[in-house]
C-alpha positions as CSV (number, residue, x, y, z in Angstrom):
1,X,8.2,-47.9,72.9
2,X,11.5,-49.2,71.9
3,X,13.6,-47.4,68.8
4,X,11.1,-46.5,66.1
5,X,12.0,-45.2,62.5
6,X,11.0,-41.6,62.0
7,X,10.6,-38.4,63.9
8,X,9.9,-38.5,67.4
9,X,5.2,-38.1,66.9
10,X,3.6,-35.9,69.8
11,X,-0.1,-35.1,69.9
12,X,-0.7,-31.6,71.6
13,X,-3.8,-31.7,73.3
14,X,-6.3,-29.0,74.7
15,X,-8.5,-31.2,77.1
16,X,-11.8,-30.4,78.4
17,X,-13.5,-26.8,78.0
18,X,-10.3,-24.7,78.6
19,X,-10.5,-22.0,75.1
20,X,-7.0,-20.2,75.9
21,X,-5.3,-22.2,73.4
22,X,-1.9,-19.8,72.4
23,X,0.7,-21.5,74.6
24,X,-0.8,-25.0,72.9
25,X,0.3,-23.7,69.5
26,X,3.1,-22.2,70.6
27,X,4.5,-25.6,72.1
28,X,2.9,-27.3,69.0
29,X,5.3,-25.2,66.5
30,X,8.7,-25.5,68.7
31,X,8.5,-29.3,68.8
32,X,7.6,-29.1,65.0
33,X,10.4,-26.6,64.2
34,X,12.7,-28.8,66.5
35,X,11.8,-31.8,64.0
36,X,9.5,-33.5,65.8
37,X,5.7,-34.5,64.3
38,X,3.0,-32.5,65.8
39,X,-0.7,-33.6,65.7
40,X,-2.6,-30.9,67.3
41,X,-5.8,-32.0,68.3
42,X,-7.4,-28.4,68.5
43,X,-9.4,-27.0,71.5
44,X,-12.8,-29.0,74.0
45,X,-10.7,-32.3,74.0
46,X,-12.2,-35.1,75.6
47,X,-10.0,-37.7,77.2
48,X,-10.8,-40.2,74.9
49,X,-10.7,-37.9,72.1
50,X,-7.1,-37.7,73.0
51,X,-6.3,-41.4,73.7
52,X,-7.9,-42.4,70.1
53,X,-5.7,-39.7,68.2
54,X,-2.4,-40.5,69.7
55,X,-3.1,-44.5,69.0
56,X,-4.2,-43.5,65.8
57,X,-1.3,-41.5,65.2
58,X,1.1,-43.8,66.6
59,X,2.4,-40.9,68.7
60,X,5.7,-41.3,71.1
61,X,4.0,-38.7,74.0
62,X,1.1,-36.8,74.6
63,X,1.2,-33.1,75.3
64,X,-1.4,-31.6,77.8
65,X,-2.0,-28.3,78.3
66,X,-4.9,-26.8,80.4
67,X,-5.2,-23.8,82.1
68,X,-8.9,-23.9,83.7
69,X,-8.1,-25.6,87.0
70,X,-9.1,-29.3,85.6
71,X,-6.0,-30.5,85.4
72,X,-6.2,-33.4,88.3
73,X,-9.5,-34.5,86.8
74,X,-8.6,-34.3,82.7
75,X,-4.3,-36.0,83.2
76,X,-5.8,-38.8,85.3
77,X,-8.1,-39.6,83.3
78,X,-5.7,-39.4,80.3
79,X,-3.4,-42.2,82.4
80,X,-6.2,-44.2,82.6
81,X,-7.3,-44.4,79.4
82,X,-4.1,-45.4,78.3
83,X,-3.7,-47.7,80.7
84,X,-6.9,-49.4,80.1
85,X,-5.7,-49.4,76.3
86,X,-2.7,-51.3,77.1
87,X,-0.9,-47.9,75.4
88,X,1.5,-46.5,78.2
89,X,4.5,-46.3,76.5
90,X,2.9,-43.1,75.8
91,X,4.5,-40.7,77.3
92,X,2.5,-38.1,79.2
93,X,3.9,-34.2,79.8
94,X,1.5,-31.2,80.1
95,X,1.7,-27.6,81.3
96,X,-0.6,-24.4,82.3
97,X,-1.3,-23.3,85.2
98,X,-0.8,-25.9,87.4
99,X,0.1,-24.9,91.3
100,X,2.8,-26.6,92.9
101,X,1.4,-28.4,95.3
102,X,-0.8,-30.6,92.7
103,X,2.8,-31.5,90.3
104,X,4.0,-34.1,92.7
105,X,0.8,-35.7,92.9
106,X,0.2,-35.6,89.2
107,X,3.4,-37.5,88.4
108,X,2.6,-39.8,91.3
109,X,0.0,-40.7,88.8
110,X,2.2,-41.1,85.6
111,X,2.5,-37.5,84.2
112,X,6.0,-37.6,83.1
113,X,6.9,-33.8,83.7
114,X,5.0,-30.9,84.2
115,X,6.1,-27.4,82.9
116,X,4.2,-24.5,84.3
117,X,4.3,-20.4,83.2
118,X,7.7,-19.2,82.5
119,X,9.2,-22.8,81.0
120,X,11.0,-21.9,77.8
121,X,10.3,-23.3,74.7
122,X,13.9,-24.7,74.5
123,X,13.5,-26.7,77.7
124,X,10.6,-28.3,76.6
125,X,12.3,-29.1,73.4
126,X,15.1,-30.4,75.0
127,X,13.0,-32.4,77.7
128,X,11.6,-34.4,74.9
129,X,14.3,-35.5,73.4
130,X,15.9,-36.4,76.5
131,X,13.4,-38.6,77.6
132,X,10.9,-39.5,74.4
133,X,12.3,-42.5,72.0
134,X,15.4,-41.3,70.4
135,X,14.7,-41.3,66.2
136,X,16.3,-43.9,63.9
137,X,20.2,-42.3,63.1
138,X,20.1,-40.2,66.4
C-alpha cells in the first residue's frame, strides 16, 4: 500500500446475482463526491471479475455490497483471490444485509469493516479515509 499520489481509487462491487443495486450507487457517488475515485463495476459480479478490476485499476479498497444472503460465500472468496494474487493491501469493506452474527466472522477472514442498513453515507466516507492510504498533500 504505502503513500500513493492521487486520490484515494475504490472499486464498488455488486457480487454474485444480487439485482438491488441503489445503495451500490448511492455509496459509489458519496466516496466520488467526497474526492475519492470510484470504479463501479455494475451488477452479477463474479469474484474474479472483481479481483481483475481493482488490479487493473490500481484501486486502494474494494467495496462489496450484497444483499441476497451470499455474503459468506462471495467476501471469502474475494480475500482469497487477492490473496492468491499477492494483492492484499487491498482493502476489503462491504455492506447489505448482513446479520450480526456473520460480521465477526467475516472480518475474521479479512473484511476490514462491515456497514449494515442504517450506516450513513458520512461514516462510510469518513471510515475510508481513516483507514484507506491517505492521498499525496493530505
Amino acid at each position: 500500500m504505502g503513500v500513493a499520489a492521487g486520490p484515494i481509487r475504490v472499486v464498488v462491487a455488486k457480487p454474485g446475482l444480487d439485482g438491488h443495486d441503489r445503495g451500490a450507487k448511492v455509496i459509489a457517488r458519496a466516496l466520488r463526491d467526497a474526492g475519492m475515485e470510484v470504479i463501479y463495476t455494475g451488477l452479477h459480479q463474479t469474484p474474479e471479475q472483481i479481483v481483475d478490476t481493482a488490479i487493473q485499476e490500481d484501486a486502494d479498497a474494494i467495496g462489496l455490497s450484497i444483499l441476497s444472503g451470499a455474503h459468506n460465500t462471495l467476501f471469502a472468496a474475494v480475500i482469497k483471490l487477492l490473496r492468491e494474487r499477492d494483492a492484499e493491501d487491498i482493502l476489503v469493506f462491504g455492506g447489505g444485509i448482513i446479520p450480526e452474527a456473520d460480521i465477526a466472522p467475516l472480518k475474521e477472514q479479512g473484511v476490514a469493516e462491515i456497514f449494515t442498513p442504517g450506516a450513513t453515507t458520512q461514516s462510510i466516507v469518513d471510515w475510508v479515509r481513516a483507514n484507506v492510504r491517505q492521498p499525496a498533500g493530505a
